[in-house]
mmCIF file as Biopython writes it, N, C-alpha, C and O atoms, coordinates in Angstrom:
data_model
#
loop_
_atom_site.group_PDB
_atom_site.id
_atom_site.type_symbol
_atom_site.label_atom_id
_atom_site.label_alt_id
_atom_site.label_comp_id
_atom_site.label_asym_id
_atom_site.label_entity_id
_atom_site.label_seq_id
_atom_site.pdbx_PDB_ins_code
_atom_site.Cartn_x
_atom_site.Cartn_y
_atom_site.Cartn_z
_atom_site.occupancy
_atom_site.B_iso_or_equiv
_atom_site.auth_seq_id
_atom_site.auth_asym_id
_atom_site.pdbx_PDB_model_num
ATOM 1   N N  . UNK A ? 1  ? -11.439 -3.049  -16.090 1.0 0.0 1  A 1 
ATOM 2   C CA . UNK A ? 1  ? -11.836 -4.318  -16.675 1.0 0.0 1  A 1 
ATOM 3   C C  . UNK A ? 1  ? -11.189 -5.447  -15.897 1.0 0.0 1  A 1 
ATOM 4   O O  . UNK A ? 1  ? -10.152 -5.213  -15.275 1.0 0.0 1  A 1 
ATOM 5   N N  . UNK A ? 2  ? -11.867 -6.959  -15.889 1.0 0.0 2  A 1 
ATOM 6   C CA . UNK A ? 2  ? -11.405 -7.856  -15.070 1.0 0.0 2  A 1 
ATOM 7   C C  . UNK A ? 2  ? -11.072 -9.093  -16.204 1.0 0.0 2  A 1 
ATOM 8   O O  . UNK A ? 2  ? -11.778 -9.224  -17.204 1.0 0.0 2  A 1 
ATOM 9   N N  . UNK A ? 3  ? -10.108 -9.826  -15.969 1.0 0.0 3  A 1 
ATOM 10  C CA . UNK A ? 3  ? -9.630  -11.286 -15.976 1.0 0.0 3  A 1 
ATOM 11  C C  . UNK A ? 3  ? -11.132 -12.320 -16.164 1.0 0.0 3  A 1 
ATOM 12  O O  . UNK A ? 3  ? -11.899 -12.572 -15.234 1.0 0.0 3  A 1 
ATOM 13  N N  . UNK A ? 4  ? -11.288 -12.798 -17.564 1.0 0.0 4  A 1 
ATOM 14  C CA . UNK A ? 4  ? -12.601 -13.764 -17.353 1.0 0.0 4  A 1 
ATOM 15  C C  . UNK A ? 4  ? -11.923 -14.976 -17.215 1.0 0.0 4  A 1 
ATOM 16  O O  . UNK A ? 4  ? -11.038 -15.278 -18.016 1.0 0.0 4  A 1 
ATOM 17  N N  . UNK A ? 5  ? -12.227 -15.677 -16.322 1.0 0.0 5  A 1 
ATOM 18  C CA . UNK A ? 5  ? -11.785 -16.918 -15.609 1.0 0.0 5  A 1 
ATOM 19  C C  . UNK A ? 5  ? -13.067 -18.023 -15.689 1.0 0.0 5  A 1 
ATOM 20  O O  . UNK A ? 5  ? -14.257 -17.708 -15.654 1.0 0.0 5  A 1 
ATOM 21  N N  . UNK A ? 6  ? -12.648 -19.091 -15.780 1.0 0.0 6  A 1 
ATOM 22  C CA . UNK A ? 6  ? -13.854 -20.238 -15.795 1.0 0.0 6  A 1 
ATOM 23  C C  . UNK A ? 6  ? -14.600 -20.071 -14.936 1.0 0.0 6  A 1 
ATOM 24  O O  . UNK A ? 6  ? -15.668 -20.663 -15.089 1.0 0.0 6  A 1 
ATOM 25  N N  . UNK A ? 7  ? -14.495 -19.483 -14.036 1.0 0.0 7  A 1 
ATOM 26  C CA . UNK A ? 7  ? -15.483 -19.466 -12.552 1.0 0.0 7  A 1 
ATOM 27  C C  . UNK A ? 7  ? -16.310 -18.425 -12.930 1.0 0.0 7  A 1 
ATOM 28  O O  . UNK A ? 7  ? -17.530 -18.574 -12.861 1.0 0.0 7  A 1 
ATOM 29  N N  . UNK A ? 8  ? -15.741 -17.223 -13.382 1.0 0.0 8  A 1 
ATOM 30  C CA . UNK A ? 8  ? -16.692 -15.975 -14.456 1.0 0.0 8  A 1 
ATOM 31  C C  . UNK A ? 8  ? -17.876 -16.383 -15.329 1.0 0.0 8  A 1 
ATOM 32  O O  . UNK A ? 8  ? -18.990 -15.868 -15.427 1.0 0.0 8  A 1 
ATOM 33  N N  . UNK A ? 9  ? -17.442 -17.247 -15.825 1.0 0.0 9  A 1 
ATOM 34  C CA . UNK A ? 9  ? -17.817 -17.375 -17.399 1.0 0.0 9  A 1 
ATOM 35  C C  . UNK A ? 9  ? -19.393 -18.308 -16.411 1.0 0.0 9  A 1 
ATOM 36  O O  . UNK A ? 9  ? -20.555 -17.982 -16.651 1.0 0.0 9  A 1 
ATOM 37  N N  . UNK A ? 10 ? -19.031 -19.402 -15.387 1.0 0.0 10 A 1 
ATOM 38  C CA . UNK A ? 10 ? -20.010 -20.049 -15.027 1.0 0.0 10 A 1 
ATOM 39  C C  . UNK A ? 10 ? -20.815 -19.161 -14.230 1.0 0.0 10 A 1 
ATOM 40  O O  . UNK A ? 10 ? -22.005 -19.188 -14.543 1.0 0.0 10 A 1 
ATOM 41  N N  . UNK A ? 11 ? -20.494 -18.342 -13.242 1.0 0.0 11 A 1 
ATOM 42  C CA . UNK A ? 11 ? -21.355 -17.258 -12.690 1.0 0.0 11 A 1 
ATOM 43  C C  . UNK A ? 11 ? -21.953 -16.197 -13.623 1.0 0.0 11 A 1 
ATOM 44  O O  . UNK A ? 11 ? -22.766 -15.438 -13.096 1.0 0.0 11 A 1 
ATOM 45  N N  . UNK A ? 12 ? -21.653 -16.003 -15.067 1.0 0.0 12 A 1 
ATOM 46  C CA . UNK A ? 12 ? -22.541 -15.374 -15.174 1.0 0.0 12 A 1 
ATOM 47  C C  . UNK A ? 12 ? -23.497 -16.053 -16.217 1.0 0.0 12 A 1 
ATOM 48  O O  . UNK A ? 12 ? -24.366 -15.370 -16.759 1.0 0.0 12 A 1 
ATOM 49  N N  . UNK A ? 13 ? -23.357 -17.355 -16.501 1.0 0.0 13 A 1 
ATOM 50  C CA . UNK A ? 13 ? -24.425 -18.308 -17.098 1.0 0.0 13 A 1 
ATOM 51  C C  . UNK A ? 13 ? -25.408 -18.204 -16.166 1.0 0.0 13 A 1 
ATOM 52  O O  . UNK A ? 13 ? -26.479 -18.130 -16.769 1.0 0.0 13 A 1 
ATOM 53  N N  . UNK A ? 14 ? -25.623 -18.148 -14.577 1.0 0.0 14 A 1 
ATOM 54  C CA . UNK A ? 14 ? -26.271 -18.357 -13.754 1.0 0.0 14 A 1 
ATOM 55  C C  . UNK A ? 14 ? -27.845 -17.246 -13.828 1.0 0.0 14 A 1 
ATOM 56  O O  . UNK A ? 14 ? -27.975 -16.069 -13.491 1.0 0.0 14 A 1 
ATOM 57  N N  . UNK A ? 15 ? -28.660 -18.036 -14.298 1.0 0.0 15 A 1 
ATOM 58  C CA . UNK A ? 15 ? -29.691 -17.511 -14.980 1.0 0.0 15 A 1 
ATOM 59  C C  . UNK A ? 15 ? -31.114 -16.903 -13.708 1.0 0.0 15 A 1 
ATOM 60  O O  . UNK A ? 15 ? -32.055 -16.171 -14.015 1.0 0.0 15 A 1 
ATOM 61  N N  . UNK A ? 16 ? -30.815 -17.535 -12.227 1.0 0.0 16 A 1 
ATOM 62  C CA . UNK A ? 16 ? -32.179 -17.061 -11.534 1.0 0.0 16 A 1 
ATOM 63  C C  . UNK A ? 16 ? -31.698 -15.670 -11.165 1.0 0.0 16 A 1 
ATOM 64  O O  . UNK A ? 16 ? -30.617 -15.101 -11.320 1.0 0.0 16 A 1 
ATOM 65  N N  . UNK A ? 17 ? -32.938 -15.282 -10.587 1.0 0.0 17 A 1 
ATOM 66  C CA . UNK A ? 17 ? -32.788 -13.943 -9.274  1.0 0.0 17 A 1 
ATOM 67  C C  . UNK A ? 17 ? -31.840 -14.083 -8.470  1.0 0.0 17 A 1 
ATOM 68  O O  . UNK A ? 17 ? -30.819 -13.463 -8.770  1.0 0.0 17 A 1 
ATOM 69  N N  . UNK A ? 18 ? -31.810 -14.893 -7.224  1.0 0.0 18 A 1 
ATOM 70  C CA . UNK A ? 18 ? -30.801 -15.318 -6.445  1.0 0.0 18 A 1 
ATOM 71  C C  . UNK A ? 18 ? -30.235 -16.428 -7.035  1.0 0.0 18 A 1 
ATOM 72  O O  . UNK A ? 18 ? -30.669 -17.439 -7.588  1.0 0.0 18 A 1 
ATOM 73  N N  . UNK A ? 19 ? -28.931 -15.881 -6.719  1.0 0.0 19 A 1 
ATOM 74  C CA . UNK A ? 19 ? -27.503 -16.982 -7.067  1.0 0.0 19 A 1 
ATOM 75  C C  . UNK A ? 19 ? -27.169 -16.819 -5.901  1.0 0.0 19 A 1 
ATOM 76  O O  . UNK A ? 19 ? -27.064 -15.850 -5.149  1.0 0.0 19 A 1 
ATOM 77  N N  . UNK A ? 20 ? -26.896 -18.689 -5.782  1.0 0.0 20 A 1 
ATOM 78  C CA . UNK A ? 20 ? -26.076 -19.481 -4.529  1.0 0.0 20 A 1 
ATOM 79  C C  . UNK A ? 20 ? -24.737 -19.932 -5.305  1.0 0.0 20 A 1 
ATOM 80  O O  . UNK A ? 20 ? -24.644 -20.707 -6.257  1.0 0.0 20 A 1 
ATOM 81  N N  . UNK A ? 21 ? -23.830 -19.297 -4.695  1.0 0.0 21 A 1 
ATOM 82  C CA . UNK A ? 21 ? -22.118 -20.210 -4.906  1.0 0.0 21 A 1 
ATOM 83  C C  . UNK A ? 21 ? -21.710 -20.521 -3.864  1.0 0.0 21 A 1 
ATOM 84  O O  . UNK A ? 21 ? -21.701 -19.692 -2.955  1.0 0.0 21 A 1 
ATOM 85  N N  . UNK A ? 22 ? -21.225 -21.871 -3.661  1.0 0.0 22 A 1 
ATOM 86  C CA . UNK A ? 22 ? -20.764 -22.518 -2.688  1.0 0.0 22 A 1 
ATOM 87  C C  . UNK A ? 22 ? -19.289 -22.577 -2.912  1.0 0.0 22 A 1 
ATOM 88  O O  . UNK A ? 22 ? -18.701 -21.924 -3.774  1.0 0.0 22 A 1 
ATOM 89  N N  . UNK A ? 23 ? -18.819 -23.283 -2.197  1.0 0.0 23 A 1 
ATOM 90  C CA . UNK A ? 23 ? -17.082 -23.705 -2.711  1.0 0.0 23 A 1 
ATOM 91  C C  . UNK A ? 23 ? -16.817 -23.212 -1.053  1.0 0.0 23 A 1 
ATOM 92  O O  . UNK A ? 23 ? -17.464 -22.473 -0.311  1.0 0.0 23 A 1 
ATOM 93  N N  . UNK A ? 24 ? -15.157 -24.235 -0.808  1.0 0.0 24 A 1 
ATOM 94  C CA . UNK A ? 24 ? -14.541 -24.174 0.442   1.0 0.0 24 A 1 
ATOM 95  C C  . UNK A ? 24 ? -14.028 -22.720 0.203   1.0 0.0 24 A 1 
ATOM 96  O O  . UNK A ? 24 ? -14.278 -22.063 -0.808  1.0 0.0 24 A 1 
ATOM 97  N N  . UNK A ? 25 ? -13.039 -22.168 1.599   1.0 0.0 25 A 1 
ATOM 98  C CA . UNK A ? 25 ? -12.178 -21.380 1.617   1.0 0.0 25 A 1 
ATOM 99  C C  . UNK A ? 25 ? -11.032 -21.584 0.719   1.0 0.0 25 A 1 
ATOM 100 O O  . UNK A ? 25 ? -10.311 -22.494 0.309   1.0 0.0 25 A 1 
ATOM 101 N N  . UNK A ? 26 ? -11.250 -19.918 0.570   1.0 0.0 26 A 1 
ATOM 102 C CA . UNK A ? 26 ? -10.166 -19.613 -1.068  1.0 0.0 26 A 1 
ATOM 103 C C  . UNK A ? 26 ? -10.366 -20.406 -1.987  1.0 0.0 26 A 1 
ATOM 104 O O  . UNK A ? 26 ? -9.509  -21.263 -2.201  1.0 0.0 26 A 1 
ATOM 105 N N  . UNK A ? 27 ? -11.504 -20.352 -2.761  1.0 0.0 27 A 1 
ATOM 106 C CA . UNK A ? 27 ? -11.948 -21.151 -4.065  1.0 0.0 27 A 1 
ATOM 107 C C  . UNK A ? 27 ? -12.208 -20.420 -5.164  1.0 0.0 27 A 1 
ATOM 108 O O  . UNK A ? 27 ? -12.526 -20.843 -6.275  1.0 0.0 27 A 1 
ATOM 109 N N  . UNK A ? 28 ? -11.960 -18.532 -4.568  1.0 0.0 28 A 1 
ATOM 110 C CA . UNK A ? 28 ? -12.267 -17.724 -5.489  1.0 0.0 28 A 1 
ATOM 111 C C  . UNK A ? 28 ? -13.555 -17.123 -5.917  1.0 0.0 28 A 1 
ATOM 112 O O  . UNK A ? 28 ? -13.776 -16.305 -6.809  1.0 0.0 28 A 1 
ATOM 113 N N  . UNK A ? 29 ? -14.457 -17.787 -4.975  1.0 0.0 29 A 1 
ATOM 114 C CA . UNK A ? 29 ? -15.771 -17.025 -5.024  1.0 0.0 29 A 1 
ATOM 115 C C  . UNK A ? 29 ? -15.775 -15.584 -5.216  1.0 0.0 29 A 1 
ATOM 116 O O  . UNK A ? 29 ? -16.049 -15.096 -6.312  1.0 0.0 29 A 1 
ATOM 117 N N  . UNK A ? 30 ? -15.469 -14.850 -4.151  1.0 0.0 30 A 1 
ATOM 118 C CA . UNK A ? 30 ? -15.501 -13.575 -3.883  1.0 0.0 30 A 1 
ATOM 119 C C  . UNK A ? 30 ? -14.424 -12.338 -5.068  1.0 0.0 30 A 1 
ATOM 120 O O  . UNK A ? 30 ? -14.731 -11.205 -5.438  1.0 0.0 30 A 1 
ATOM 121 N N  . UNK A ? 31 ? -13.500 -12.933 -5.296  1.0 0.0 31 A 1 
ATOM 122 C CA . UNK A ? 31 ? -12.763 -12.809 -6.619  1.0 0.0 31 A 1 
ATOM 123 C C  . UNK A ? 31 ? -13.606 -12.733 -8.076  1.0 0.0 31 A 1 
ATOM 124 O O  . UNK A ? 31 ? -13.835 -11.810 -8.858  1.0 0.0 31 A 1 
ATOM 125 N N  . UNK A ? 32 ? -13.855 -13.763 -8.059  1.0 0.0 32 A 1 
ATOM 126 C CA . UNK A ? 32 ? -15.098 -14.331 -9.194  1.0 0.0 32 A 1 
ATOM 127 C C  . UNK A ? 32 ? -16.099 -13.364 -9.223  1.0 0.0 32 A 1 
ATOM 128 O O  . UNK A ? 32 ? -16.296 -12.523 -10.100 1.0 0.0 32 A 1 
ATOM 129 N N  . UNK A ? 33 ? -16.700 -13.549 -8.213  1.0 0.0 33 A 1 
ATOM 130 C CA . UNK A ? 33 ? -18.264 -12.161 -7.960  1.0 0.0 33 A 1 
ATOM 131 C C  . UNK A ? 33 ? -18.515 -10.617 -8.067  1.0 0.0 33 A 1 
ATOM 132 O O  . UNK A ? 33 ? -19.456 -9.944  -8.488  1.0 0.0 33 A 1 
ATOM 133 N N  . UNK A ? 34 ? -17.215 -10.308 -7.481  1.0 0.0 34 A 1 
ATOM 134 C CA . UNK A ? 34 ? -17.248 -8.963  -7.011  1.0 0.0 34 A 1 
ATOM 135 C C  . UNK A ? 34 ? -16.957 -8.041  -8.660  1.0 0.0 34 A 1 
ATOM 136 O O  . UNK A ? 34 ? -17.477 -6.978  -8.997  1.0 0.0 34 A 1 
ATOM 137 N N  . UNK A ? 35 ? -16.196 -8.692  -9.264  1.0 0.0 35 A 1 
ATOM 138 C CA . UNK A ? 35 ? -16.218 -7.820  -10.444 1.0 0.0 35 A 1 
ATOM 139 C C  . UNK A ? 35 ? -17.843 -7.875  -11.357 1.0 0.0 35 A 1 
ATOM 140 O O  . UNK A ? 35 ? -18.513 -6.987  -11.884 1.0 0.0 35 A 1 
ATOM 141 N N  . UNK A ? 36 ? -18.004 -9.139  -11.240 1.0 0.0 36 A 1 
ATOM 142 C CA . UNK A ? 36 ? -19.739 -8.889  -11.699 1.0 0.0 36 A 1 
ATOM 143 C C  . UNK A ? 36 ? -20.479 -8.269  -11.194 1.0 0.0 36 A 1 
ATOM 144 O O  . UNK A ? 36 ? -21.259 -7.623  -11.894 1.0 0.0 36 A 1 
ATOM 145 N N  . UNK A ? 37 ? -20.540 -8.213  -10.099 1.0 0.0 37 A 1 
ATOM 146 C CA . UNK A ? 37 ? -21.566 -6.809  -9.157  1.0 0.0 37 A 1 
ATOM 147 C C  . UNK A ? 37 ? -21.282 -5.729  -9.716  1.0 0.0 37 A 1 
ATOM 148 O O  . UNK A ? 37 ? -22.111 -4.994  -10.251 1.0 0.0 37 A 1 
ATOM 149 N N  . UNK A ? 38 ? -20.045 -5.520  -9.647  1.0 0.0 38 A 1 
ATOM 150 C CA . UNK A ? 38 ? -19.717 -4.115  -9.613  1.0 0.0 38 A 1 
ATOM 151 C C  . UNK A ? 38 ? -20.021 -3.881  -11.087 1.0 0.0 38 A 1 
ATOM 152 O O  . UNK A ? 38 ? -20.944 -3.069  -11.141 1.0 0.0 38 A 1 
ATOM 153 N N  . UNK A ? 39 ? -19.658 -4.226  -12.226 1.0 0.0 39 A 1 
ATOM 154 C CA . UNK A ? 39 ? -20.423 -4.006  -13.793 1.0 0.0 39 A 1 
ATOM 155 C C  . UNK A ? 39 ? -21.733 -4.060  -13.927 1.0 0.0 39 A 1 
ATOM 156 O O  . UNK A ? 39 ? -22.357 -3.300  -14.668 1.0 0.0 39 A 1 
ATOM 157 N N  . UNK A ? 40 ? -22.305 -5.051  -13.153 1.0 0.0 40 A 1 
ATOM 158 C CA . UNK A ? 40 ? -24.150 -4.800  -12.861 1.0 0.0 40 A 1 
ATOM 159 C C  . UNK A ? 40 ? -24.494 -3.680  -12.049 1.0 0.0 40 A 1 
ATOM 160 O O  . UNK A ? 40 ? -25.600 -3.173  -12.233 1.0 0.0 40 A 1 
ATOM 161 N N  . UNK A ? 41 ? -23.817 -3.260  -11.278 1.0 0.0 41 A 1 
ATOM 162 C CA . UNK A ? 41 ? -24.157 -2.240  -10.320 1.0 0.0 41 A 1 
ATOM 163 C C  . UNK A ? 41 ? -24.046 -0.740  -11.062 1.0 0.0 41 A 1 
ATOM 164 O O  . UNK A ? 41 ? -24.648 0.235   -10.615 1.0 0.0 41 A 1 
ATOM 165 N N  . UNK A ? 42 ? -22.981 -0.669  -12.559 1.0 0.0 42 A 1 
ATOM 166 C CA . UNK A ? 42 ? -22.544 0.243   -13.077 1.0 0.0 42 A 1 
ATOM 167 C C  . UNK A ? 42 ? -23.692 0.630   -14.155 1.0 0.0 42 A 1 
ATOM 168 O O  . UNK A ? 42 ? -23.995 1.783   -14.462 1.0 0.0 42 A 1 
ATOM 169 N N  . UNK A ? 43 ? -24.240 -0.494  -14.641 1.0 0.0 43 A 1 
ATOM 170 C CA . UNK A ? 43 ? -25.048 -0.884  -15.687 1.0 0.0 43 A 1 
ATOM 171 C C  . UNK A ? 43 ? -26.395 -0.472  -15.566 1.0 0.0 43 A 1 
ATOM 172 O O  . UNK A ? 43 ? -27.195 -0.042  -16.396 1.0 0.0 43 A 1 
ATOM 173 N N  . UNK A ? 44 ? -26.510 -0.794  -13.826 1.0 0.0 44 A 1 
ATOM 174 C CA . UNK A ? 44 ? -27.935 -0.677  -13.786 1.0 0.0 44 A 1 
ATOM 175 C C  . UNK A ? 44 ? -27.854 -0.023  -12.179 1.0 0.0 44 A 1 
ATOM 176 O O  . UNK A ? 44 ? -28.053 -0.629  -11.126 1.0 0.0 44 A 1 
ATOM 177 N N  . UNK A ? 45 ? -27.655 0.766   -12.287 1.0 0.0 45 A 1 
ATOM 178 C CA . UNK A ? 45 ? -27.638 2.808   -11.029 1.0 0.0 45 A 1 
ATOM 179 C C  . UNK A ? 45 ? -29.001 2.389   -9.686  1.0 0.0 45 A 1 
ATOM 180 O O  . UNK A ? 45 ? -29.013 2.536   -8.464  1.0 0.0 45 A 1 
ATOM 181 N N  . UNK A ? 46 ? -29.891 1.897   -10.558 1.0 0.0 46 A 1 
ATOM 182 C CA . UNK A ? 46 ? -30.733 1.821   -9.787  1.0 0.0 46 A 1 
ATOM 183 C C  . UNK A ? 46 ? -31.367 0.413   -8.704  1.0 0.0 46 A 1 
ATOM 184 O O  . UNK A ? 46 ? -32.277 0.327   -7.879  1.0 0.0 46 A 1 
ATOM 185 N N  . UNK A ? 47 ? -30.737 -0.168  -9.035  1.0 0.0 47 A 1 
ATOM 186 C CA . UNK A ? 47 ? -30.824 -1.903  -8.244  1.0 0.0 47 A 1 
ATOM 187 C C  . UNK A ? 47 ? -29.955 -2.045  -7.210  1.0 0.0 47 A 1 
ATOM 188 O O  . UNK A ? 47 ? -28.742 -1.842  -7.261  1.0 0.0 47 A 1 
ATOM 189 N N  . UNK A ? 48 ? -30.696 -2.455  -6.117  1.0 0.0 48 A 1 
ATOM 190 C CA . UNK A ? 48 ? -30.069 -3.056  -5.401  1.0 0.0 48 A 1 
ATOM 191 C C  . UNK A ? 48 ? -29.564 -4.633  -5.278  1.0 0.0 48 A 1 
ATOM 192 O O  . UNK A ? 48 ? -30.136 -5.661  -5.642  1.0 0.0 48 A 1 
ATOM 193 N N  . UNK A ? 49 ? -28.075 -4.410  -4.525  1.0 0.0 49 A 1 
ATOM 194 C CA . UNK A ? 49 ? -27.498 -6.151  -5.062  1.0 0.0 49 A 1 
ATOM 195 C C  . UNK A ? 49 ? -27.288 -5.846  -3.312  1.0 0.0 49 A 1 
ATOM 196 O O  . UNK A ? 49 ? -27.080 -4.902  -2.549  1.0 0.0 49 A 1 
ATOM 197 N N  . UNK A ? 50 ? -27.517 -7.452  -3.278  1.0 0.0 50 A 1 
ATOM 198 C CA . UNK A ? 50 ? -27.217 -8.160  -1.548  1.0 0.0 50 A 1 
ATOM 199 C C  . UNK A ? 50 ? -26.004 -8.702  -1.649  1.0 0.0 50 A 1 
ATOM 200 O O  . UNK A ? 50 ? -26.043 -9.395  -2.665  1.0 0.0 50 A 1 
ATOM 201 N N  . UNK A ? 51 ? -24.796 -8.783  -1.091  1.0 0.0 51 A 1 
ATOM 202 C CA . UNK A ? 51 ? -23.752 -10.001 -0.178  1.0 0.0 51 A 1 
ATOM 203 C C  . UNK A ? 51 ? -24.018 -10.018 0.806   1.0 0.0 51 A 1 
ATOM 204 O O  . UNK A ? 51 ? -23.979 -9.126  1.653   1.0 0.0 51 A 1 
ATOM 205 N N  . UNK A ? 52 ? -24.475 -11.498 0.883   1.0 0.0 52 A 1 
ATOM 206 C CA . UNK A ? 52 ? -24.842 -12.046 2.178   1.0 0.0 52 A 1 
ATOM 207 C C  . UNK A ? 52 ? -23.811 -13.115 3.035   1.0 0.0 52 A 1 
ATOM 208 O O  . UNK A ? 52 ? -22.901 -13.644 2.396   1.0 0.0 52 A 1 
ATOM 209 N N  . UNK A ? 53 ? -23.954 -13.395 4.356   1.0 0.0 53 A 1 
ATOM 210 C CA . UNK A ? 53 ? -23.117 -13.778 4.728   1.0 0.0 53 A 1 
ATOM 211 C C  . UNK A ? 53 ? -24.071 -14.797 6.090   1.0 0.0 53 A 1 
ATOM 212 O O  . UNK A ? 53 ? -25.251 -14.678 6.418   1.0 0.0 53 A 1 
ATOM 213 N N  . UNK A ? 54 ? -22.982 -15.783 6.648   1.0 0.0 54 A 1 
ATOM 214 C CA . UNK A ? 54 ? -23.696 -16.182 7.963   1.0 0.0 54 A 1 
ATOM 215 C C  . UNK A ? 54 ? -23.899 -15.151 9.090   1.0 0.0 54 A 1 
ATOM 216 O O  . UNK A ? 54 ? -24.799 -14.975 9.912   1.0 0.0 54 A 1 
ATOM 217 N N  . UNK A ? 55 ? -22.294 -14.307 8.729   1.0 0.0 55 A 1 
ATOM 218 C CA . UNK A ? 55 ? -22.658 -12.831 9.930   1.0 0.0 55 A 1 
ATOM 219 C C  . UNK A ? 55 ? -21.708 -12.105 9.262   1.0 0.0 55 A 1 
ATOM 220 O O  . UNK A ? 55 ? -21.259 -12.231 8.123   1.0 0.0 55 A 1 
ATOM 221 N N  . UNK A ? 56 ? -21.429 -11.198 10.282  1.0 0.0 56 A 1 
ATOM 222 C CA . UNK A ? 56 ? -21.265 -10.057 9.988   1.0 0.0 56 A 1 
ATOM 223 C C  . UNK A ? 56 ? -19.700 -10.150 9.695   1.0 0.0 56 A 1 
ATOM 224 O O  . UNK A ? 56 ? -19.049 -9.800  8.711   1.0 0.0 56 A 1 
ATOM 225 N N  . UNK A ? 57 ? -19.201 -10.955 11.319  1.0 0.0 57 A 1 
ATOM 226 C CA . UNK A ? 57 ? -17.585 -11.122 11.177  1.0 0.0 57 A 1 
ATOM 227 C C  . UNK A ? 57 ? -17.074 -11.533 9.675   1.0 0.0 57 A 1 
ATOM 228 O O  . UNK A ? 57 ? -16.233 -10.831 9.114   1.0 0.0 57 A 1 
ATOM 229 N N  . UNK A ? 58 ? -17.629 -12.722 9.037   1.0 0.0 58 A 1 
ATOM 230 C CA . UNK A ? 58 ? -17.714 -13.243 8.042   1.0 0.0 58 A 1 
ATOM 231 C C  . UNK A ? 58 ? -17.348 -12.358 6.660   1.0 0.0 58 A 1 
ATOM 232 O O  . UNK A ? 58 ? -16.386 -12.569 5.922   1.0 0.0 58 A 1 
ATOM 233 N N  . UNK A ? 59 ? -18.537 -11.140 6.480   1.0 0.0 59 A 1 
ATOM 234 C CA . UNK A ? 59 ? -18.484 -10.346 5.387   1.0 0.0 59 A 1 
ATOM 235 C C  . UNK A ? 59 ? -17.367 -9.518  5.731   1.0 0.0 59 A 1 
ATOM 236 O O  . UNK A ? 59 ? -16.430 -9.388  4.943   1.0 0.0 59 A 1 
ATOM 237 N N  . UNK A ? 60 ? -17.399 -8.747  7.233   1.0 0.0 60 A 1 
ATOM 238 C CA . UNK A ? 60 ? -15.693 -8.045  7.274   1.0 0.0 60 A 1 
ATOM 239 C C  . UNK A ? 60 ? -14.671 -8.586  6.584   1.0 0.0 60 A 1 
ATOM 240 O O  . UNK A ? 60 ? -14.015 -7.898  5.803   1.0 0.0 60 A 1 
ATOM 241 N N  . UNK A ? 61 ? -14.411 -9.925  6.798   1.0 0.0 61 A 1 
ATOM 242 C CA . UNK A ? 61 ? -13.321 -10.245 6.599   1.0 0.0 61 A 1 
ATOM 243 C C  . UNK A ? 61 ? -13.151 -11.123 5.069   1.0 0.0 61 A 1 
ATOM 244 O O  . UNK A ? 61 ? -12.077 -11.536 4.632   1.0 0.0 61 A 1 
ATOM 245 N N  . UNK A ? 62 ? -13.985 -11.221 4.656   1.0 0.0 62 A 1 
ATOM 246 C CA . UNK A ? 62 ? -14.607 -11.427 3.392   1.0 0.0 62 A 1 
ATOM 247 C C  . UNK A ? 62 ? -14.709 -10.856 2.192   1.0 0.0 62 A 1 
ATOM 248 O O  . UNK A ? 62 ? -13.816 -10.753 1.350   1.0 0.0 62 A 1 
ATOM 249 N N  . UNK A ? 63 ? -16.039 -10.411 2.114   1.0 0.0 63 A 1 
ATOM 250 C CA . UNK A ? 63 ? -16.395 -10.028 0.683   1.0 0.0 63 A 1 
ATOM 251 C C  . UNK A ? 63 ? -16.019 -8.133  0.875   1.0 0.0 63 A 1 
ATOM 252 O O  . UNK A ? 63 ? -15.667 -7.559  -0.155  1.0 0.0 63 A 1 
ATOM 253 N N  . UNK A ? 64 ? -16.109 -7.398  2.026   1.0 0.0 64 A 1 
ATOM 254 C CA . UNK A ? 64 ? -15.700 -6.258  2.271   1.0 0.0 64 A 1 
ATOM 255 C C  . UNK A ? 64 ? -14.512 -5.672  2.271   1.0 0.0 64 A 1 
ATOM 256 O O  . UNK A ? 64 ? -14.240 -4.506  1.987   1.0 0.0 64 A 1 
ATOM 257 N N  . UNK A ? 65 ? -13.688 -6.700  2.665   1.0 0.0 65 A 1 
ATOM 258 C CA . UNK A ? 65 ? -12.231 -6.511  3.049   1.0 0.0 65 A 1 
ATOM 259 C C  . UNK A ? 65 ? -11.910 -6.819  0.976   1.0 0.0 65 A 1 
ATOM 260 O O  . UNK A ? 65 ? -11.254 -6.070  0.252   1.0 0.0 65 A 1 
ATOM 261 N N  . UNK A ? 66 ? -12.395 -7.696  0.687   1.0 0.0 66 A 1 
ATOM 262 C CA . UNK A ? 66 ? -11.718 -8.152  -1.100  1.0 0.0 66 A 1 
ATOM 263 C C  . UNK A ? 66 ? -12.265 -6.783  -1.571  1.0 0.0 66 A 1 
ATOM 264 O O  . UNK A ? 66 ? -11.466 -6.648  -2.498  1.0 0.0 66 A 1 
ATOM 265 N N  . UNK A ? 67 ? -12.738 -6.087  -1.608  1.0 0.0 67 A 1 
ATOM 266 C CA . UNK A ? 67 ? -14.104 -4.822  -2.191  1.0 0.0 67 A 1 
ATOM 267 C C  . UNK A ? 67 ? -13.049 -4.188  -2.410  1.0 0.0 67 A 1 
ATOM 268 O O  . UNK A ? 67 ? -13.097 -3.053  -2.883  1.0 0.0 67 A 1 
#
């Protein structure tokens, strides 16, 4: 189980298909997100979820490396 944090609570109000979060470096995006994937991902076996990135270096060191 994860920590619901204001940044939680607003990402998962976020009602389309694709969700855009912006914010500078270390704003907690990836903190924020990754535990929601991963409970949607648990929830539902069969869906695929995207992290996307400008490249590749980006997600290494990013959303892969926080995983």
């Amino acid at each position: 189980m994860f920590q619901t944090t204001t940044a939680i609570k607003k990402l998962t109000k976020l009602e389309k298909r694709i969700k855009v979060v912006r914010g500078g470096t270390s704003a907690g995006k990836t903190f924020g997100i990754l535990p929601i994937l991963a409970s949607k991902a648990a929830k539902y076996p069969n869906q695929e979820i995207s992290v996307v990135s400008e490249s590749v270096p980006h997600l290494r060191r990013g959303a892969l490396k926080d995983f």
